[in-house]
Every structure is written in C-alpha cells, then in structure tokens.
N, CA, C and O atoms as a CHARMM CRD file, in Angstrom:
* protein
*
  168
    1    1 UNK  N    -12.31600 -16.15700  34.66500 PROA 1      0.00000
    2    1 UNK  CA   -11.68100 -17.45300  34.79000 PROA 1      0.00000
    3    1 UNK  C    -11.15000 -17.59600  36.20400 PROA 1      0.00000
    4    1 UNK  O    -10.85400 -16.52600  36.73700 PROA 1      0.00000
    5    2 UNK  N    -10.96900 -18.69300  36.91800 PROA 2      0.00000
    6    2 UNK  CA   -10.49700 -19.02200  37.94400 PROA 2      0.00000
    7    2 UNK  C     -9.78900 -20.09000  38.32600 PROA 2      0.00000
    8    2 UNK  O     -9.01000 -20.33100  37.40400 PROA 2      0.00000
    9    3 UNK  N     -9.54800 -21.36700  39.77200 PROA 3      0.00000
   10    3 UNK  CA    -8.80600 -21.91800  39.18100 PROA 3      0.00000
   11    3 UNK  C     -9.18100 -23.08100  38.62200 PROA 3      0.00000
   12    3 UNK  O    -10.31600 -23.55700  38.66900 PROA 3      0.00000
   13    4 UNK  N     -8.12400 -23.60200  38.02800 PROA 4      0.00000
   14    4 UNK  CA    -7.62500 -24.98500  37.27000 PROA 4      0.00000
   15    4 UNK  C     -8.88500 -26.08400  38.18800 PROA 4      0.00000
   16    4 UNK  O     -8.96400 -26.23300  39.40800 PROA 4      0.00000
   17    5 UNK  N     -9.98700 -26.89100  36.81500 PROA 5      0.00000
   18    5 UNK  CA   -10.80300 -27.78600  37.92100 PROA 5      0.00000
   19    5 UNK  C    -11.62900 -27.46400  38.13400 PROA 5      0.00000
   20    5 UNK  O    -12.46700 -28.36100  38.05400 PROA 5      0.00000
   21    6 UNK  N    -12.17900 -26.18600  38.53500 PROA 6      0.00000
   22    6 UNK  CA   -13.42600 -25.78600  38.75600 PROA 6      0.00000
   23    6 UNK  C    -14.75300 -25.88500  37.84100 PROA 6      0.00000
   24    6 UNK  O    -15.28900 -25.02100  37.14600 PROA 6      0.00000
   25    7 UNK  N    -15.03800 -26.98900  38.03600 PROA 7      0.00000
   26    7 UNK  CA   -16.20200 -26.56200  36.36300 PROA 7      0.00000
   27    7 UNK  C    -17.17100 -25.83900  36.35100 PROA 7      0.00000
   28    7 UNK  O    -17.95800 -26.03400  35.42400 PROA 7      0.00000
   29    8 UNK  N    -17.47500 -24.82300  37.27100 PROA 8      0.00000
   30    8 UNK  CA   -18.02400 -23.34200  36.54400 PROA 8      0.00000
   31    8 UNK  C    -17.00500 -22.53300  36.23900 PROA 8      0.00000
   32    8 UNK  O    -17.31300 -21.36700  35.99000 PROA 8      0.00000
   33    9 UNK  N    -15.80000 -22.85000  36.18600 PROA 9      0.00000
   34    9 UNK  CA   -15.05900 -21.80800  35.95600 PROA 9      0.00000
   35    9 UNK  C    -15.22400 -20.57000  34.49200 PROA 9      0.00000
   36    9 UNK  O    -15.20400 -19.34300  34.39700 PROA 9      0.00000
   37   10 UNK  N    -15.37000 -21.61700  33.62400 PROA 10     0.00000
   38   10 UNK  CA   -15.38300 -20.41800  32.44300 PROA 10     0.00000
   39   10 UNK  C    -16.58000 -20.21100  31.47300 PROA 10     0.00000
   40   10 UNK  O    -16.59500 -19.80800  30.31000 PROA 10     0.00000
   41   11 UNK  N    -17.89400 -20.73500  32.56300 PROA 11     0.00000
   42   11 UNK  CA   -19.22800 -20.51600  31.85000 PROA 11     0.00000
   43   11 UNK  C    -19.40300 -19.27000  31.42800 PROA 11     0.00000
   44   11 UNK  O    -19.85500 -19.23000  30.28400 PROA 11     0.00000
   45   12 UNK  N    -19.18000 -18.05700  32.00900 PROA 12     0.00000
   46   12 UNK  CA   -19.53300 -16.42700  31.89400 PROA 12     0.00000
   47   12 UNK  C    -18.78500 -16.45600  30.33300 PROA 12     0.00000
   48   12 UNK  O    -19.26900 -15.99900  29.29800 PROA 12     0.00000
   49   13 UNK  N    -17.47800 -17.12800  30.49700 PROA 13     0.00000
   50   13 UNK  CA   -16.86800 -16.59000  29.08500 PROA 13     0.00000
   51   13 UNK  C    -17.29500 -17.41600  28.09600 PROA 13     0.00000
   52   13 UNK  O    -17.23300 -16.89200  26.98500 PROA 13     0.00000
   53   14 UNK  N    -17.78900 -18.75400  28.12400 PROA 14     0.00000
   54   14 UNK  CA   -18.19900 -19.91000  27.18200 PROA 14     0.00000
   55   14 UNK  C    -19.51400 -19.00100  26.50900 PROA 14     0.00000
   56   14 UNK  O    -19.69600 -19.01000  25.29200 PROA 14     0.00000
   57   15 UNK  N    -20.41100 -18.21300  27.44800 PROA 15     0.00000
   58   15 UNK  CA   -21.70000 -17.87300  27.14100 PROA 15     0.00000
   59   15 UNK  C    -21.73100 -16.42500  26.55400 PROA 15     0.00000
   60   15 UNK  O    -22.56600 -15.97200  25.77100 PROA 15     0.00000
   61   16 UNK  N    -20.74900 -15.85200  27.04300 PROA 16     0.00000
   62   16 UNK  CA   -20.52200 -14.61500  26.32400 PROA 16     0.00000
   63   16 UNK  C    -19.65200 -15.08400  24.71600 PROA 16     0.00000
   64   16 UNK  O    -20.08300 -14.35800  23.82000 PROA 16     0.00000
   65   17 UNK  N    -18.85600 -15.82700  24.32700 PROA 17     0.00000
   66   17 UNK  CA   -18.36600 -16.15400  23.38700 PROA 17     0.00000
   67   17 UNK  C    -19.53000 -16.54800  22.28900 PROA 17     0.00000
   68   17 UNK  O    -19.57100 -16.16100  21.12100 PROA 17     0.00000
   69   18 UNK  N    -20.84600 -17.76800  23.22800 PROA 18     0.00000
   70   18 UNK  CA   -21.39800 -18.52100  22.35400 PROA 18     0.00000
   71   18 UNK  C    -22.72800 -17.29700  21.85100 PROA 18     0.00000
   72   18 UNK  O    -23.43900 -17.49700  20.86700 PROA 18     0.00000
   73   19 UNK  N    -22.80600 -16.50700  22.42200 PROA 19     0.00000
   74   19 UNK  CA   -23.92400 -15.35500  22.01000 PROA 19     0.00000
   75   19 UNK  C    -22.86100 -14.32500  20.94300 PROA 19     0.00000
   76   19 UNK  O    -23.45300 -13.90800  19.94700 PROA 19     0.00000
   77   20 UNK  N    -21.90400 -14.04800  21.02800 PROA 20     0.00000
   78   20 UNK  CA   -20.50400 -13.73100  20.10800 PROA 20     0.00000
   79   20 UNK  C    -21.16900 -14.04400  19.07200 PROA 20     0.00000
   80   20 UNK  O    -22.03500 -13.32400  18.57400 PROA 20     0.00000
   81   21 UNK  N    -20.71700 -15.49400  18.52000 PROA 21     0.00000
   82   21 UNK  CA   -20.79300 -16.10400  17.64300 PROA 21     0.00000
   83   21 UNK  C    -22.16200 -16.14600  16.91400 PROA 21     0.00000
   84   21 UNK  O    -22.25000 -15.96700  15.69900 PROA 21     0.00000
   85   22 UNK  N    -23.33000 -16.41500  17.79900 PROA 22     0.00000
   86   22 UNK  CA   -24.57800 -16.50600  17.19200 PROA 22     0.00000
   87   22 UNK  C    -25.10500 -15.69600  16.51800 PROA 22     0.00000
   88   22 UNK  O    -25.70800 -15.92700  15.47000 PROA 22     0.00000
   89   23 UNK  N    -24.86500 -14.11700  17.29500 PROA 23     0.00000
   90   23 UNK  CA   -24.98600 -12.97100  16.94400 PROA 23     0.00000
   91   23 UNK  C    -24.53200 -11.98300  16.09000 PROA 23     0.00000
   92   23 UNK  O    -25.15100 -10.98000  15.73500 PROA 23     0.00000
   93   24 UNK  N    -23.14600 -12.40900  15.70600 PROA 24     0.00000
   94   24 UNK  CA   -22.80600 -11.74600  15.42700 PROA 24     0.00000
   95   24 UNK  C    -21.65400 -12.55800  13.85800 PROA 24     0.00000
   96   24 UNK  O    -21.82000 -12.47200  12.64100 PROA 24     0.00000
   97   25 UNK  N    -20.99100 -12.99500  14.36200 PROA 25     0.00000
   98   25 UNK  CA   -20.42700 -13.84000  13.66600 PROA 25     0.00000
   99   25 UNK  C    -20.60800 -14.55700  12.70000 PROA 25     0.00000
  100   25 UNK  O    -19.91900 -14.48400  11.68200 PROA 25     0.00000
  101   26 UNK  N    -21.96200 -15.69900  12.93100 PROA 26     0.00000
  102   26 UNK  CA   -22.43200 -16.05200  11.23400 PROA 26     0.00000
  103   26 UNK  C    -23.00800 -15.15000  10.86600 PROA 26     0.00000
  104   26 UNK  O    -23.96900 -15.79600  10.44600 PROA 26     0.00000
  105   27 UNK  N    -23.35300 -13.79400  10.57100 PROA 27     0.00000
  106   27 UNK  CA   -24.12300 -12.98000  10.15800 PROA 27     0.00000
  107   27 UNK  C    -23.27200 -12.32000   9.05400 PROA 27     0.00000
  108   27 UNK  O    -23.82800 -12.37400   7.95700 PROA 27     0.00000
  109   28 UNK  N    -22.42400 -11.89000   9.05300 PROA 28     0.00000
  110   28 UNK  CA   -21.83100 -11.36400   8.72100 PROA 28     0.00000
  111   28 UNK  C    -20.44600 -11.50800   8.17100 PROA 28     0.00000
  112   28 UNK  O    -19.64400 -11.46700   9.10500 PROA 28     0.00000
  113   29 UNK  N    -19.78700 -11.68100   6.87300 PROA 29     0.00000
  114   29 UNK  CA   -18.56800 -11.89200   6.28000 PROA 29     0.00000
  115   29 UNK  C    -17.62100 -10.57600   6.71200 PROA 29     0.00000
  116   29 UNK  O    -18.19900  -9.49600   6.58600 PROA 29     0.00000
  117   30 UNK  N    -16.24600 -10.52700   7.20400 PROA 30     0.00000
  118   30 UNK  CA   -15.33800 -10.05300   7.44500 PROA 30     0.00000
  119   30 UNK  C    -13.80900  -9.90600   6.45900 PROA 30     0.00000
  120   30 UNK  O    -12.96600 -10.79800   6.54100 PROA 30     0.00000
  121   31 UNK  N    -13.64500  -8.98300   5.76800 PROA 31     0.00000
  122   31 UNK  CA   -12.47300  -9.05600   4.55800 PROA 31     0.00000
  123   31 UNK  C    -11.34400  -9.00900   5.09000 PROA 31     0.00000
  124   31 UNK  O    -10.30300  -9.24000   4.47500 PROA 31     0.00000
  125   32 UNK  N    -11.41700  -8.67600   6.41300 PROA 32     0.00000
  126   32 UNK  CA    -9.70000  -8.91300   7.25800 PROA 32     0.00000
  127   32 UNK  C    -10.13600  -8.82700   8.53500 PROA 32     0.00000
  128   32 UNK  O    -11.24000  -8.49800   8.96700 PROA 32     0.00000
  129   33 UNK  N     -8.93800  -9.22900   9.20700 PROA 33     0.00000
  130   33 UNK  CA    -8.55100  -9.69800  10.94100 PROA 33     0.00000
  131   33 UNK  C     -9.17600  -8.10600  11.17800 PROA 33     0.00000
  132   33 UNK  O    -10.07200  -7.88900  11.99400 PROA 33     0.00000
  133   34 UNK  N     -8.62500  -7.16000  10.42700 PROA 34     0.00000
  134   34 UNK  CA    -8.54000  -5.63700  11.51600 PROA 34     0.00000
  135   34 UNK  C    -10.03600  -5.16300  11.46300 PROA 34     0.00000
  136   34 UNK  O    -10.46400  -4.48300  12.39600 PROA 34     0.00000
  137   35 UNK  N    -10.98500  -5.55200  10.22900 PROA 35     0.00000
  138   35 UNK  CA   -12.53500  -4.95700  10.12500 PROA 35     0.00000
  139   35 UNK  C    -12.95700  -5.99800  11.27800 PROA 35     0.00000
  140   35 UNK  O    -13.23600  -5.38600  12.30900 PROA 35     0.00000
  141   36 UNK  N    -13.09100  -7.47000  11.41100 PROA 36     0.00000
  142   36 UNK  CA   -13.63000  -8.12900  12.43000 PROA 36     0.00000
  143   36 UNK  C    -13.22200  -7.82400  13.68300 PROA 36     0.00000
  144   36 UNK  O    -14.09600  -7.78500  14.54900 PROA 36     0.00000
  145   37 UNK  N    -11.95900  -7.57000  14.02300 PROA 37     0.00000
  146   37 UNK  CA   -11.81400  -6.62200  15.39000 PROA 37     0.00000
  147   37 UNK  C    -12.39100  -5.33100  15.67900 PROA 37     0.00000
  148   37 UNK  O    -12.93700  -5.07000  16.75100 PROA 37     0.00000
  149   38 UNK  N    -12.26200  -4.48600  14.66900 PROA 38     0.00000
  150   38 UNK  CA   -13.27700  -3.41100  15.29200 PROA 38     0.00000
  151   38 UNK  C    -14.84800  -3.46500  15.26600 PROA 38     0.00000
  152   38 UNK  O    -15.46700  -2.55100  15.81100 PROA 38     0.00000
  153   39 UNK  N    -15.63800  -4.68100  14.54700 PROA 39     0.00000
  154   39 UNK  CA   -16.84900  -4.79000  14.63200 PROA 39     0.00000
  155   39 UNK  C    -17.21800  -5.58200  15.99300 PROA 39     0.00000
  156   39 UNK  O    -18.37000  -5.84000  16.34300 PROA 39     0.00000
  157   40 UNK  N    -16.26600  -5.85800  16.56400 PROA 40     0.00000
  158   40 UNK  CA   -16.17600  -6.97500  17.90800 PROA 40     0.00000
  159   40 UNK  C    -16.30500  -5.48900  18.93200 PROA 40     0.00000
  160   40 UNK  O    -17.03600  -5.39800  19.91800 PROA 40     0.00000
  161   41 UNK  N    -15.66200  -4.71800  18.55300 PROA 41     0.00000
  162   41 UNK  CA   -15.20700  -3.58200  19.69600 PROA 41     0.00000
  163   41 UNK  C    -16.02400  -2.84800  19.56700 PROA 41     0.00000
  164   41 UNK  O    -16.03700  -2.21700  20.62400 PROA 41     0.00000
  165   42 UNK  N    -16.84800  -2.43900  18.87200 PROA 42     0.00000
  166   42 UNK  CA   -18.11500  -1.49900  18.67200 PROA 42     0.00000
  167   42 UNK  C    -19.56600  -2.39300  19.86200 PROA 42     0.00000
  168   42 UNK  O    -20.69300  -1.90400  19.93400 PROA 42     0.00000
C-alpha cells in the first residue's frame, strides 16, 4: 500500500486477495475463525 490517491496503489493486494478467495475460499467450508486462519497460513 502507498499513498492516499494513488490508483495503483493497492492492486498487488486487491489481486492477491482476489486469487485468496477464488482459490481457496469458495472451496472450502471453515467451522471456526482459528481453522480458516491456519488454512490461510499454510
């Protein structure tokens, strides 16, 4: 991230989030906050 205004500012993180999600996220049901954090961290 960088500053305030810039509109490339937070593509790296928009695109890393939106491959997150695609990948990983609808795939798979999570029974609590603490199993979806460590499947994020693996």
């Amino acid at each position: 991230m960088g500053l305030t205004g810039v509109c490339w500012n937070g593509a790296a993180a928009e695109n890393f989030f939106s491959h997150l999600k695609t990948e990983m996220y609808h795939h798979y049901e999570f029974t609590n906050r603490l199993s979806a954090l460590s499947d994020v961290m693996e």
